[in-house]
Backbone bond lengths (Angstrom), bond angles and torsions (degrees), N, CA, C in turn:
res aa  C-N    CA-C-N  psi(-1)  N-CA   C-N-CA  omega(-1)  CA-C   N-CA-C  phi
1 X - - - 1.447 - - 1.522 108.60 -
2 X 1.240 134.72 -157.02 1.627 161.82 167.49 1.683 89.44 -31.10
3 X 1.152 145.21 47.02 1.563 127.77 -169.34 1.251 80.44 -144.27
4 X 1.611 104.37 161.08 1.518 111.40 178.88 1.880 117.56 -112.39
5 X 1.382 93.10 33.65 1.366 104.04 -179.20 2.112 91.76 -94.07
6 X 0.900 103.57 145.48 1.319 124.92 -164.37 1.586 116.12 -68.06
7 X 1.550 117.65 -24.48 1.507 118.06 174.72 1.233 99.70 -57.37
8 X 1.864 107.34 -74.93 1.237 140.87 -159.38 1.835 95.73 -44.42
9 X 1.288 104.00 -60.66 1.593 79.84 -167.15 1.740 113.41 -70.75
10 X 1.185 114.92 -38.51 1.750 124.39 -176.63 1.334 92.83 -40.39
11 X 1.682 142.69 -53.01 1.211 128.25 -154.15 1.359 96.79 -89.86
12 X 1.443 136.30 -39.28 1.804 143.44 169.61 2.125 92.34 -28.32
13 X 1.094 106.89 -64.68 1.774 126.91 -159.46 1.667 90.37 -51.45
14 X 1.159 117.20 -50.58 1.391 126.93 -150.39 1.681 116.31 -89.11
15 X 1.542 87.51 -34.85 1.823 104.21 170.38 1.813 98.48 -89.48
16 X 0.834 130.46 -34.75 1.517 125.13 161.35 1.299 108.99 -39.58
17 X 1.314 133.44 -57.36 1.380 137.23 176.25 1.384 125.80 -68.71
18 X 1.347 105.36 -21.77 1.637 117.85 167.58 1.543 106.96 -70.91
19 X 1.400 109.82 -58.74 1.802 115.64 178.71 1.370 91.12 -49.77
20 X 1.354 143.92 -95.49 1.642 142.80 -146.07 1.310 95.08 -26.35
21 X 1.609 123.19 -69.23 1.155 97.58 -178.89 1.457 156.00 -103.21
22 X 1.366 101.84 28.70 1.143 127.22 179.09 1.214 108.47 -88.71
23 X 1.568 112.84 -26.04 1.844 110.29 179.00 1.257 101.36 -86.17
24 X 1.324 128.06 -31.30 1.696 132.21 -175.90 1.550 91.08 -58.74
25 X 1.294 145.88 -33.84 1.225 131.98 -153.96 1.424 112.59 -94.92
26 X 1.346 84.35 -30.03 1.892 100.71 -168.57 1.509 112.97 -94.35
27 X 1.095 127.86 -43.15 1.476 126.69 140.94 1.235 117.76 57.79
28 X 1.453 89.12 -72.54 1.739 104.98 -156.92 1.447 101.95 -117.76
29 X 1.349 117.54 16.27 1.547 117.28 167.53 1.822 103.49 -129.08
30 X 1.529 107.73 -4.83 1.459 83.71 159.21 1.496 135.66 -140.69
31 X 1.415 102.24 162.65 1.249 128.64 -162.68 1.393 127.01 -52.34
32 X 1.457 99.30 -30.33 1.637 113.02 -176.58 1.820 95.80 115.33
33 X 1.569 106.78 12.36 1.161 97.14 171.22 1.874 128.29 -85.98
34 X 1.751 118.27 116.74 1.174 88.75 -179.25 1.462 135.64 -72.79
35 X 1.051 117.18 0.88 1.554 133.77 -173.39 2.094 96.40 -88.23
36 X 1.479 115.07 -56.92 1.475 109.24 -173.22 1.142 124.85 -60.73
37 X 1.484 107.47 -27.49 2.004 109.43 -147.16 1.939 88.98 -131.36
38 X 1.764 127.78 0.60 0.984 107.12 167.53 1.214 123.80 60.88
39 X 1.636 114.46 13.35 1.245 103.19 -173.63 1.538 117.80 -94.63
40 X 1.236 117.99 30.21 1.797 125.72 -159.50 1.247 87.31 -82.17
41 X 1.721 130.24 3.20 1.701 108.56 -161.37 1.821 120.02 53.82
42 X 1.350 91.94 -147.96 1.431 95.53 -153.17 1.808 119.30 -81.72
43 X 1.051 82.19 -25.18 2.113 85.26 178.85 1.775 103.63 -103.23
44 X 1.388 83.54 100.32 1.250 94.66 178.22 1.329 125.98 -75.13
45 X 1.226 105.94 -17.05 1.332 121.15 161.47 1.410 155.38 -78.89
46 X 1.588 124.76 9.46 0.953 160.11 16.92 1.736 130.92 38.90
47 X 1.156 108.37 2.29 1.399 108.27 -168.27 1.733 96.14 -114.21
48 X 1.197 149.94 -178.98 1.474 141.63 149.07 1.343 114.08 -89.15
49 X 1.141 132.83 123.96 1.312 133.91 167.51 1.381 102.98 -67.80
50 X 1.215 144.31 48.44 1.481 126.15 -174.05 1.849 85.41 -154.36
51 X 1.668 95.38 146.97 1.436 105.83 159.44 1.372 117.01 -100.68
52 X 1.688 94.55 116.95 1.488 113.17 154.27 1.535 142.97 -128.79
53 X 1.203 118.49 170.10 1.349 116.58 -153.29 1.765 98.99 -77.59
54 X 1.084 139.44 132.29 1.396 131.14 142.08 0.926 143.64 -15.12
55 X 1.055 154.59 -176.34 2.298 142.76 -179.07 1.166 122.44 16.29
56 X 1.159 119.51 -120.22 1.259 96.58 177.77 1.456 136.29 -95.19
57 X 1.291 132.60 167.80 1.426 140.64 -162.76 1.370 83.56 -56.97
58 X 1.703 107.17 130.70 1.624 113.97 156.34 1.266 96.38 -133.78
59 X 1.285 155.75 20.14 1.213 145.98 172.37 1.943 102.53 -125.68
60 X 1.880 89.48 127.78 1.920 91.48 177.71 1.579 99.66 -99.64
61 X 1.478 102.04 140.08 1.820 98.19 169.22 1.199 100.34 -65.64
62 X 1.466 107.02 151.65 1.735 114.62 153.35 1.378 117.48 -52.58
63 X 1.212 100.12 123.29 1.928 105.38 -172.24 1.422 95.51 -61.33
64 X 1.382 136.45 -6.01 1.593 112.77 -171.89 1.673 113.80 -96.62
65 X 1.706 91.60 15.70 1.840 107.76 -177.48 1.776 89.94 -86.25
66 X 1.496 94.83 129.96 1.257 110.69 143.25 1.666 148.65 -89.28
67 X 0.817 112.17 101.52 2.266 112.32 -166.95 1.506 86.29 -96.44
68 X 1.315 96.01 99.18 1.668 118.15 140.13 1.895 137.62 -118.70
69 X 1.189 108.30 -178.52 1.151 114.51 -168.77 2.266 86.94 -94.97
70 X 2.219 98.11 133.95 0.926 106.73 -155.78 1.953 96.45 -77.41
71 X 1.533 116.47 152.37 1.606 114.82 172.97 1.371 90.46 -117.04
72 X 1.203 101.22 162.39 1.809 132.31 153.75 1.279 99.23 -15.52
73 X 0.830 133.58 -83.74 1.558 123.62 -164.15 1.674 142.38 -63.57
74 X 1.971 88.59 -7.78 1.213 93.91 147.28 1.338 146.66 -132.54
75 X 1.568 115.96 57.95 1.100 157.32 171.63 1.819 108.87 -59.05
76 X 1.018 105.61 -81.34 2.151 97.18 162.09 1.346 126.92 -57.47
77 X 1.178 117.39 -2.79 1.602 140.40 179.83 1.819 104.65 -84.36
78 X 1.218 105.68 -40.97 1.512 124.10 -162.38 1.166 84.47 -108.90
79 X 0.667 159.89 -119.16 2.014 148.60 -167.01 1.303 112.18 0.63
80 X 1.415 123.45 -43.29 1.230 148.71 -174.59 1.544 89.93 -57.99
81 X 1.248 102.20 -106.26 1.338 131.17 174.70 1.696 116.40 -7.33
82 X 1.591 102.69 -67.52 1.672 110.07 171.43 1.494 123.31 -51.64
83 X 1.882 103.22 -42.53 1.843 96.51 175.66 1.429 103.93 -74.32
84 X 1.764 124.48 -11.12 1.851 87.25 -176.48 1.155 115.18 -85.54
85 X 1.356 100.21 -15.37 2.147 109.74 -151.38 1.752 78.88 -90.76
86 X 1.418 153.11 -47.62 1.405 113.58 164.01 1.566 144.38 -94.92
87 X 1.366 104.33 32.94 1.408 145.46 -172.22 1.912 89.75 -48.94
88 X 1.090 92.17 -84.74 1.839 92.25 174.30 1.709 119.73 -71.28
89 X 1.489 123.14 3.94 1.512 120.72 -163.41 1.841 77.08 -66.88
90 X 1.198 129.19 146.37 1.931 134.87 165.00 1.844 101.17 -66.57
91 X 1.368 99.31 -61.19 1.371 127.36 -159.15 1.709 98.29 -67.29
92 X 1.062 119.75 26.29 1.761 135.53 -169.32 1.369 99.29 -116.39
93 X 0.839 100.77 134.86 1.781 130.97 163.49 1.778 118.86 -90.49
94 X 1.420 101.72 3.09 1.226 104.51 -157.72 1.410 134.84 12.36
95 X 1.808 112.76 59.31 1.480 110.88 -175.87 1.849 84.76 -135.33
96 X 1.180 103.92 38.62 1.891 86.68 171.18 1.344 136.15 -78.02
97 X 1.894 84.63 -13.95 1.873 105.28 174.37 1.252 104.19 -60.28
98 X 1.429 110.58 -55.91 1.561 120.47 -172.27 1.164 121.95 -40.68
99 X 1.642 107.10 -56.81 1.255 124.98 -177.20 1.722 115.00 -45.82
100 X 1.465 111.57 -45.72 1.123 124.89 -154.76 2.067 103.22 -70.58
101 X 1.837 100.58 -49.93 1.092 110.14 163.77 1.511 120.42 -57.08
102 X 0.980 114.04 -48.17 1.963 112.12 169.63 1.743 108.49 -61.93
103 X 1.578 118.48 2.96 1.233 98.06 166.05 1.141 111.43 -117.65
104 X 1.713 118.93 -3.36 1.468 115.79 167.16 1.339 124.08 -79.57
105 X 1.678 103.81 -42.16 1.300 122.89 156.86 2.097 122.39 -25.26
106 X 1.466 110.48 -49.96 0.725 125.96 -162.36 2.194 111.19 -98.12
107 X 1.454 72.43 -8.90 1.770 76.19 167.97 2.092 93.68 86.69
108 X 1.108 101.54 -0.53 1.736 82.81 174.38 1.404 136.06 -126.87
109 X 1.393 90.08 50.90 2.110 116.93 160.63 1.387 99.84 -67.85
110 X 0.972 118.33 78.75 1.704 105.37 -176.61 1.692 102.93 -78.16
111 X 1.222 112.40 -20.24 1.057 131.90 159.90 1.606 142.91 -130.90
112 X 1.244 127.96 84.07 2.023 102.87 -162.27 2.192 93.28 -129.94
113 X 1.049 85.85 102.39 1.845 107.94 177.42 1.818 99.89 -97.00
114 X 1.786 98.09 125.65 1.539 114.08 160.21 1.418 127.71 -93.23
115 X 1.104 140.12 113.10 1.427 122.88 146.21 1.615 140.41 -51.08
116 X 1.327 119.81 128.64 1.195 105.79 -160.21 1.356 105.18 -174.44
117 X 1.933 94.52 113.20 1.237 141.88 171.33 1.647 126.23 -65.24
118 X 1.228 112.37 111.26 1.831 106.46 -174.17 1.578 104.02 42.41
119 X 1.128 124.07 68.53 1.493 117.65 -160.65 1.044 174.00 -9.99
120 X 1.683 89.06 55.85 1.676 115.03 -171.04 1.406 74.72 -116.36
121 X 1.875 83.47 151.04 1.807 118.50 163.27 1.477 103.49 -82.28
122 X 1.865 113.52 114.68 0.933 127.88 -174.64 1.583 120.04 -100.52
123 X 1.369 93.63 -8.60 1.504 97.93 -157.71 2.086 98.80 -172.40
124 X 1.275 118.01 140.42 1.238 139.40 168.35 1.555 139.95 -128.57
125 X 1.622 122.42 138.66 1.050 100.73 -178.52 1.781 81.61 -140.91
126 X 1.486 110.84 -174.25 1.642 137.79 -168.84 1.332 101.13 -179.30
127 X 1.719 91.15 141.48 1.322 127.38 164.92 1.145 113.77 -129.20
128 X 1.465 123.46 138.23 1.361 121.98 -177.93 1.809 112.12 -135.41
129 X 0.963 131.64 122.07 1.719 125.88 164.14 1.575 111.56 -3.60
130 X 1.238 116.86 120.25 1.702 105.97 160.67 1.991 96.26 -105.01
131 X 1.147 105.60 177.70 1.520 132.34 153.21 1.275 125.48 -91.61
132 X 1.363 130.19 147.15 1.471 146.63 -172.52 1.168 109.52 -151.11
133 X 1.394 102.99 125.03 1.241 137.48 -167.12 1.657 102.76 -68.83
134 X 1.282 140.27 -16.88 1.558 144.13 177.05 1.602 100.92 -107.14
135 X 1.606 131.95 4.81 0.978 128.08 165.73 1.674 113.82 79.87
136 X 1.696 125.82 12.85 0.950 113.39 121.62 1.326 153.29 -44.78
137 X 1.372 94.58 124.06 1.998 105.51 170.15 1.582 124.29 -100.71
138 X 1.270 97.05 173.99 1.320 100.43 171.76 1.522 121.32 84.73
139 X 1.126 108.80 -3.19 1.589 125.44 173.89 1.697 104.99 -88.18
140 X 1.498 126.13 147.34 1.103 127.65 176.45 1.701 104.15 -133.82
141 X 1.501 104.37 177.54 1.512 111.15 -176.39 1.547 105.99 -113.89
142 X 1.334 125.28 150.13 1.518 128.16 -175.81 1.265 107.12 -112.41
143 X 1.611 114.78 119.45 1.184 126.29 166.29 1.473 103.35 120.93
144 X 1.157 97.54 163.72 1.586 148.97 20.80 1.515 121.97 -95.56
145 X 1.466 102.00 117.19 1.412 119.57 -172.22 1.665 130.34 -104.61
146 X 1.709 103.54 90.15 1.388 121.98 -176.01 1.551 138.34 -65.27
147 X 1.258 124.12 118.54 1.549 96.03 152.22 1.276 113.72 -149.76
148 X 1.533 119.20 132.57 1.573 135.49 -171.12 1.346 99.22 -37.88
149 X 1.572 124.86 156.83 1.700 124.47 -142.14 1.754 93.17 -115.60
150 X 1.624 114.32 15.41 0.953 96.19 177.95 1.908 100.85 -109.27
151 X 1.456 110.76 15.12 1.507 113.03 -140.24 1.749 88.61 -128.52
152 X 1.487 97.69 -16.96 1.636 95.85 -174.63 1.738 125.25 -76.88
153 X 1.044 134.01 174.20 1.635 155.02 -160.30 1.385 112.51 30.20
154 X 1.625 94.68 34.52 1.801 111.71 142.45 1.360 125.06 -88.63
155 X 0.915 127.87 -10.37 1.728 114.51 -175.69 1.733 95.47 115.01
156 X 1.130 135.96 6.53 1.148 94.11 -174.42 1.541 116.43 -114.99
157 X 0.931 128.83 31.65 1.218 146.22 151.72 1.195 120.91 -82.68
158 X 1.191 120.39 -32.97 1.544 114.02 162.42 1.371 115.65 -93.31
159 X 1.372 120.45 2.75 1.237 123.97 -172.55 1.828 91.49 -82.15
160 X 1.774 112.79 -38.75 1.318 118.03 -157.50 1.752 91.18 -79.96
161 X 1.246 111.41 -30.92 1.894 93.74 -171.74 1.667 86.61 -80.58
162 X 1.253 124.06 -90.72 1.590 96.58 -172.96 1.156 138.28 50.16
163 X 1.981 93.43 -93.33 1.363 107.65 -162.26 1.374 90.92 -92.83
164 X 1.152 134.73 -15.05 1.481 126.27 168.32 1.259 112.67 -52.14
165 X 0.933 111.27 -75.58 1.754 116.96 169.51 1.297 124.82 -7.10
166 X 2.142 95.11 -75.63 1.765 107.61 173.10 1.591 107.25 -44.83
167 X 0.989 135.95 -45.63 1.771 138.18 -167.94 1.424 92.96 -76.23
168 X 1.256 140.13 -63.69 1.456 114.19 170.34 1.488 125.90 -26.90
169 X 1.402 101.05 -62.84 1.755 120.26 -179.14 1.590 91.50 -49.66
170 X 1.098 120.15 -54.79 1.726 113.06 -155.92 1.511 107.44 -82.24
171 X 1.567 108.63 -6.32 1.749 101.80 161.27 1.435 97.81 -108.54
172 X 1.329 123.57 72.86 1.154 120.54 159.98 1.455 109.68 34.90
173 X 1.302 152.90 25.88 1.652 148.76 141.56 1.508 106.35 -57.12
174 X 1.400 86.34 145.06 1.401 112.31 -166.64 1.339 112.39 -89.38
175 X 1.224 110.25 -42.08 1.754 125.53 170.60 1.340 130.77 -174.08
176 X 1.211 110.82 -174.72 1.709 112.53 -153.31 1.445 97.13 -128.41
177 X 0.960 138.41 175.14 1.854 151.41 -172.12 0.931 102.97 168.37
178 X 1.747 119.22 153.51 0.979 149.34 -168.57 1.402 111.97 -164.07
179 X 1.988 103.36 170.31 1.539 106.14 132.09 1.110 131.62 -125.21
180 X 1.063 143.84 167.82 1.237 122.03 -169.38 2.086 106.52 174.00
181 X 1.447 107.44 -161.76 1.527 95.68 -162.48 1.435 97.13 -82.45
182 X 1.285 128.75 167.20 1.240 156.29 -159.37 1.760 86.11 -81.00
183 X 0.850 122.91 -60.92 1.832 113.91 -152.89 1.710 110.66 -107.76
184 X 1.503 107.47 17.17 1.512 113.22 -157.71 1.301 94.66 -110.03
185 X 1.544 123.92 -64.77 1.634 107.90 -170.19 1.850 116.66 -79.59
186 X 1.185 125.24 -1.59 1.222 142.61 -179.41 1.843 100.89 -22.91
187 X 1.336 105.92 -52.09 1.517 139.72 -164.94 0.966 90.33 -74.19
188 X 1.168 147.34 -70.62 1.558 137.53 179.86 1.687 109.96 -26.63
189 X 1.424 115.19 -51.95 1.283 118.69 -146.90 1.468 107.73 131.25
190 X 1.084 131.14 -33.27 1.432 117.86 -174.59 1.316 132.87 -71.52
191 X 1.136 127.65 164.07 1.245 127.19 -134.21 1.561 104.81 -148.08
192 X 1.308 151.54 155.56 1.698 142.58 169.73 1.672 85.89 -108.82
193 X 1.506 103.44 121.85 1.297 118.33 -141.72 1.975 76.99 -108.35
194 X 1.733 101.16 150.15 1.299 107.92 174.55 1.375 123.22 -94.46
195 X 1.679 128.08 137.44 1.436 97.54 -171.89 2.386 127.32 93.12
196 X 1.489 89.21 -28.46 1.162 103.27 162.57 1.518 126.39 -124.19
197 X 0.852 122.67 148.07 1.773 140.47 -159.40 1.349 121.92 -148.94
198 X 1.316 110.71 165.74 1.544 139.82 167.17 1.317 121.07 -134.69
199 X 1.295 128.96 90.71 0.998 124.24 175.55 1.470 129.98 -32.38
200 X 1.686 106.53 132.16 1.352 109.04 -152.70 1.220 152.42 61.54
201 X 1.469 120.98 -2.80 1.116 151.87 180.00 1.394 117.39 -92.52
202 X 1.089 145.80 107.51 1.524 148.02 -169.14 1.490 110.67 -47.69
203 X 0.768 117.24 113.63 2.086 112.50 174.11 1.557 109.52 -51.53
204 X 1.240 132.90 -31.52 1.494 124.50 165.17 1.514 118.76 -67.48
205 X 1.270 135.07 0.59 1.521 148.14 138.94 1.163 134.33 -84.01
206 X 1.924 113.98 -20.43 1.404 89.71 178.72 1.587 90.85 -119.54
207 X 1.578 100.07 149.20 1.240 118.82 -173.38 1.630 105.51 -131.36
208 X 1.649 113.13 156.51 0.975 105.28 -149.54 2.458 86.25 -146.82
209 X 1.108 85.74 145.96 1.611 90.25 -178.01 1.706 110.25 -138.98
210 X 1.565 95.56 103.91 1.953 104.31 164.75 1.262 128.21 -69.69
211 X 1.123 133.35 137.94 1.216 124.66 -159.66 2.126 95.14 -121.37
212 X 1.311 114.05 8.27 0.894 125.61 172.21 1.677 116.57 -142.27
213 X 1.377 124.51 24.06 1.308 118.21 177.61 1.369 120.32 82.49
214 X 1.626 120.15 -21.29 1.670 112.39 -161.20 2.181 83.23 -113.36
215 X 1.433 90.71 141.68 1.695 87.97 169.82 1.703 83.79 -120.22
216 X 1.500 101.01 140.94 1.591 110.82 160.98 1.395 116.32 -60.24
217 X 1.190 105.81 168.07 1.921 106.83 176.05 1.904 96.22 -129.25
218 X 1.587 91.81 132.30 1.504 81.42 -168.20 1.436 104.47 177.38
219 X 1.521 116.07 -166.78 1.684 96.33 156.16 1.733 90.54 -140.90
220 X 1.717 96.54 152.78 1.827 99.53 -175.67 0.691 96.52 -94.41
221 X 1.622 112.74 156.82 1.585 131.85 160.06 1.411 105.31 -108.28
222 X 1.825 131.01 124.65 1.561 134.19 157.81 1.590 95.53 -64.32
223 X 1.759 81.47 139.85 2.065 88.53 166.47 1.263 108.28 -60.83
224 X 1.491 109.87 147.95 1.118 135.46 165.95 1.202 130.37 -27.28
225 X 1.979 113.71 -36.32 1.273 105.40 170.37 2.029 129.13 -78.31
226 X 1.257 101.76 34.53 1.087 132.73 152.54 1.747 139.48 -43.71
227 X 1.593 84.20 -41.46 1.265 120.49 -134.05 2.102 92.24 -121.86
228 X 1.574 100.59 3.16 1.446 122.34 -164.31 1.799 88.23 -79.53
229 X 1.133 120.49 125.19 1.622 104.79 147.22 1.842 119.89 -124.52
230 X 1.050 127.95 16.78 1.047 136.79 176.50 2.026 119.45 90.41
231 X 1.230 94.85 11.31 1.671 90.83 -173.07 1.945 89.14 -111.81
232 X 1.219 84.42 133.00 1.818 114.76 164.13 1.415 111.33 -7.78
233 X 1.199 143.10 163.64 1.614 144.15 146.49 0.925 109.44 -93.37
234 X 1.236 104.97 149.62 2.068 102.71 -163.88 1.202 119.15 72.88
């Protein structure tokens, strides 16, 4: 991803060029879905595995969904969950499980909330600390944001950033960034922020949300466990 170790970005450069034209094609067949039309670009992880509608919220979760903060026990639940819901995403690397574990592993879930129906984990999201290049803190990164493909273009993907958000706000974080599709987080609040970046990453994808009015100027770095794909060290 955003790191200056040489895999991570060579494949960012290369899947950048895959998205351009994969959205030029799809265009006119999609919906604003990030799961149909692939258009989240290159970090798929960071992207929503769930189809939703564009502008404004038209889909209500089922009030009998629960959004909580994820425990121990549902750790294979959320692995679960993340490889199916981007099982078909193209623009997938299929390592978002990994990723997710290399950020618990590593102590930096600063945030990771489940949804969960008759009590199965239906759905997942994470936030983790990024870096800034002007030495702002307190900003985090969104995603990877799941939901099983039988559970999606209900609401609950926005149900999971949401309350992600409020728990940022309520630990005193300053703001949120991402990348993600062009016409999807708009509704949140976010914004393609001026002055801030991701290397290699198109500025009409990455969007960025203050939770106090000031955006840093700079370029972010996602933690490292990003950069997780599930094969051994060594």
């Amino acid at each position: 991803m955003a790191h200056s170790h040489s895999r991570p970005r060579s494949s960012l450069i290369s899947s950048t060029i895959g998205w351009r034209r994969k959205l030029l094609r799809r265009t006119t067949a999609c919906t604003g879905s990030p799961n149909s039309c692939t258009a989240l670009a290159v970090w798929a992880p960071f992207m929503p595995s769930v189809s939703q509608q564009s502008g404004n919220f038209t889909e209500r979760m089922n009030p009998k969904i629960i959004i909580r903060n994820e425990i121990d026990a549902d750790v294979g639940a959320i692995s679960e969950v993340t490889a199916a819901a981007f099982m078909t995403l193209e623009i997938s690397n299929h390592t978002e499980q990994f990723i997710i574990e290399a950020l618990r592993a590593a102590k930096a879930l600063a945030v990771s909330l489940v949804a969960e129906l008759n009590g199965a984990v239906i759905g997942h999201i994470a936030f983790s600390p990024v870096t800034i290049s002007d030495g702002t803190r307190g900003w985090y990164g969104l995603g990877p944001v799941s939901v099983l493909p039988t559970y999606q273009h209900q609401g609950i993907g926005a149900g999971l950033i949401q309350e992600g958000l409020s728990r940022l706000k309520a630990m005193n974080g300053r703001g949120c960034c991402l990348v993600g599709h062009p016409d999807y987080y708009r509704k949140f609040g976010f914004k393609n922020p001026s002055g801030l970046l991701v290397e290699a990453v198109p500025p009409e994808v990455f969007f960025a949300l203050s939770f106090d009015g000031h955006y840093p100027q700079g370029t972010v770095t996602f933690h490292e466990g990003f950069r997780a794909d599930g094969k051994a060290a060594g």
